[in-house]
N, C-alpha and C positions, 0 to 999 in steps of 0.2 A: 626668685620667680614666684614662691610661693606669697607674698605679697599679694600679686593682683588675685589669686584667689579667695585671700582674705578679705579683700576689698569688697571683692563679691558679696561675699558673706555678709559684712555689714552693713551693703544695699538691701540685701533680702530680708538679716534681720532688721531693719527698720522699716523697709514697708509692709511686712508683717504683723505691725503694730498698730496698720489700719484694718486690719482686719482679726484683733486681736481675742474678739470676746467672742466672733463665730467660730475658729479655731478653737477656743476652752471649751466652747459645748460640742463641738464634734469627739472633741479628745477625752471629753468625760463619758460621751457615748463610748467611744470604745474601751475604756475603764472599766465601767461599769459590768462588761461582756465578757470583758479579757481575765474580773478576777476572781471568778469561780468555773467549775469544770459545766455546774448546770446552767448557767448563766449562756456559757457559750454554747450547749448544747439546745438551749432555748432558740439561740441568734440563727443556728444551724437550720433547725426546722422552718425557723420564719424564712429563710434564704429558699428553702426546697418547696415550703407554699408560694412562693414567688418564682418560684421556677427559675435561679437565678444559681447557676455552676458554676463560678470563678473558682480556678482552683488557689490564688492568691484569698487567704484568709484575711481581716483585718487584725494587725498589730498593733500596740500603741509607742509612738512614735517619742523622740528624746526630745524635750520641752528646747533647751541649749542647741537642738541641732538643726537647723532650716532643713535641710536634707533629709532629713528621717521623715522634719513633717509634708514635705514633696510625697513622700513613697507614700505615709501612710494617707496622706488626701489621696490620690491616685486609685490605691485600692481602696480606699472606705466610699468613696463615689460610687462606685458598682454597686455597693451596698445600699444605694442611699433607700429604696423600697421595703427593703428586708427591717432596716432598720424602725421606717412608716408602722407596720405591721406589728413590729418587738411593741412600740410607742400604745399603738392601740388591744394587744393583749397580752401588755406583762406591766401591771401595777405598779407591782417594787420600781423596774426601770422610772418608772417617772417618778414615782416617789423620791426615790436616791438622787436620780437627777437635778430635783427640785431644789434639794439641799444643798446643790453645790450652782453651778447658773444658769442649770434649765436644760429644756431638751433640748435638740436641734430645729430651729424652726425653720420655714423655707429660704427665710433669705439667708439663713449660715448656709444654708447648702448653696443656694443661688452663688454667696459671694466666694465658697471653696473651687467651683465649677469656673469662675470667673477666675479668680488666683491662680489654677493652677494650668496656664498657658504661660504665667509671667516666672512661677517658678521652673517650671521644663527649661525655657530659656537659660535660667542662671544653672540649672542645674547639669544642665550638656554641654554649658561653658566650663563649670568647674571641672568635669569627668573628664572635660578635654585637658586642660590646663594639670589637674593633677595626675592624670592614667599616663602623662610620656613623661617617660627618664629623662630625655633629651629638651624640655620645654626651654623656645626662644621664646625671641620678643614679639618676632613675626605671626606665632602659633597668639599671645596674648591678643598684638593689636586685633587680627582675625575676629578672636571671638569677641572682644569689645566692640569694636566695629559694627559687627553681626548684633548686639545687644542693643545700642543705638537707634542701629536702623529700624528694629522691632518695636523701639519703644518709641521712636519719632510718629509710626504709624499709628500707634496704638491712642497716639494723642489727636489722632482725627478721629478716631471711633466716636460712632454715635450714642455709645453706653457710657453714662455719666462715670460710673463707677469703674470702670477700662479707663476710661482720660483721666481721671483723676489720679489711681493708681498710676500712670505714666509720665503725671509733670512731678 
């Protein structure tokens, strides 16, 4: 049974590959944050002049794991203002950034906010699939089913970049 989870996986890791190089700029934003103590002490203040409480910090997420990078889009979205602010007063960030593929420009974030309804999907299908000890076939077709139906809609959407992600 654990198959069709894996199956998953290799749907998500490949369509993660059209949206490959705004994921590396978001992922080196949180790099960049994650690997000093004043770094993130920086991020923190920019979060509080934004007036922005999540108690979910940003993490940086396992390159290999669709799954990690589901959670840490999720929570680096709330961030995405905090992060505006770090971009316009802390030098180094862009600096360092620059070096590696830049900062995050609107459409990485536009296309993260777009992705990540396509991964919730895969990812409450996996959680489904691998959280019962007792996984049928019935529990699979369900969620595949369910995956289907989401993504048949998704191909009437009026956002070129939703239908395209869906065929």
């Amino acid at each position: 049974m654990r198959c069709c989870a894996h199956i998953l996986c290799l749907i998500v890791k490949d369509g993660l590959k059209e949206v490959d190089y705004s994921i590396l700029r978001i992922r080196g934003a949180v790099k960049y944050i994650r690997s000093s103590a004043s770094r993130l002490a920086r991020f923190k203040a920019c979060a509080e002049q934004e007036k922005i409480t999540y108690k979910d910090l940003v993490c940086l997420d396992v390159e290999t794991r669709w799954n990690s990078t589901y959670l840490n889009l999720e929570a680096v979205l709330k961030y995405k203002k905090t992060f505006d602010l770090l971009e316009m007063q802390d030098n180094k960030y862009v600096e360092d950034l620059h070096k590696g593929k830049g900062v995050p420009l609107e459409f990485d974030w536009d296309d993260a906010r777009l992705l990540l309804p396509f991964l919730k999907m895969f990812y409450d299908a996996t959680i489904c699939i691998f959280g019962s000890y007792h996984v049928t076939s019935n529990i699979h077709m369900k969620e595949v089913f369910a995956i289907g139906r989401k993504i048949r809609k998704c191909q009437e959407n009026n956002d070129i970049f939703i239908r395209s992600m869906a065929t």
